[in-house]
N, C-alpha and C positions, 0 to 999 in steps of 0.2 A: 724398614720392615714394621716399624712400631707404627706407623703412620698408617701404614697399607689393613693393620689390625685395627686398628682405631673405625677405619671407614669401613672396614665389613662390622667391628660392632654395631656402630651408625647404622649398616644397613638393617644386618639382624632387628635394633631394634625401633625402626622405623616400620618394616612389616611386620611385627608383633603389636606395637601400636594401631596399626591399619586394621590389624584383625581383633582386634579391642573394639574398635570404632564401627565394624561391620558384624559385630556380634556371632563372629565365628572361635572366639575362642572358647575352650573346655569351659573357662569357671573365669567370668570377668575379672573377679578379684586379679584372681595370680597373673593374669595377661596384664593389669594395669603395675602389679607388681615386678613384674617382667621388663616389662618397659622403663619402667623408674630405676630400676637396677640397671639397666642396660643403660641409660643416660646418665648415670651417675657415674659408670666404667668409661664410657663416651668421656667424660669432661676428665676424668684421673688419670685416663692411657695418654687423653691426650697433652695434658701437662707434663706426662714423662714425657713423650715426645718432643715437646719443647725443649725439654731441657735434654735431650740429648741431642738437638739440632742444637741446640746454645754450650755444645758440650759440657757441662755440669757433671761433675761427677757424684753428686749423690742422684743422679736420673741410672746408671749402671744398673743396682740393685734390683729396684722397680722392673725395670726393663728387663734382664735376667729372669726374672719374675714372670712377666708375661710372655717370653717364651716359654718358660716350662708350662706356664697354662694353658698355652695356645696350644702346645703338643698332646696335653693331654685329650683338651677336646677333641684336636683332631684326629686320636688313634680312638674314641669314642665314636667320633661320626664314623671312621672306618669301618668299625666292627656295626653299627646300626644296620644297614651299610648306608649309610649318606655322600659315597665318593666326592658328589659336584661341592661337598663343603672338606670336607676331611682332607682332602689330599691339599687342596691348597693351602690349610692350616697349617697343616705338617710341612709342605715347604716350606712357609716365612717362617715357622718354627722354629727350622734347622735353619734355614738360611741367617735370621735375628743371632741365633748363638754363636753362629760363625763369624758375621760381623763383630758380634762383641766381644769376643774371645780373642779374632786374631791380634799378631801384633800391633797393631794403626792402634785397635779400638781399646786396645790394654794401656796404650802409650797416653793415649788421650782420656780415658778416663778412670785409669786407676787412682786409689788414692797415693800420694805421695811424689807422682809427676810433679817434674821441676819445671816451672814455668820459663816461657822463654824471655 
């Protein structure tokens, strides 16, 4: 899930970029500031990511993390209404916390697992 986040940032801010470049956003400034924000999230989500495919347990936190964020946004695009973005937020949302919550994901990356 964390992955599948990663590439909609990416996408996010790859058309936010575009629209920087095509002089459609409100106030160049913040569309360049948009984008830079949005690639610097690009490059951090995606190093949890990493480390939670390299199971690492200090990637858990982070990761937790951006579930609870991604839900927020998503019950945001809800109420905008933005549905074609919001509801799939909201799934990997729930879906990410469920992964990391169940037993598998507790065993594997809580602290204090006994290695094998």
């Amino acid at each position: 899930m964390q992955a599948i986040e990663v590439v909609g940032i990416l996408i996010a801010t790859v058309l936010a970029a575009i629209d920087v470049a095509h002089h459609k956003a409100y106030i160049a400034a913040s569309g360049i500031a948009i984008t830079a924000i949005g690639a610097g999230a690009v490059l951090a989500l995606g190093f949890v990511a990493y480390g939670l495919y390299r199971m690492r347990r200090w990637s858990r936190t982070p990761a937790l993390l951006t579930q609870l964020f991604v839900g927020i946004v998503g019950i945001y695009l809800v109420q905008a209404p933005r549905l074609d973005w919001g509801i799939p937020a909201l799934v990997l949302s729930v879906t990410g916390f469920a992964a990391l919550l169940s037993p598998a994901g507790i065993r594997t990356l809580a602290p204090g697992r006994r290695e094998a």
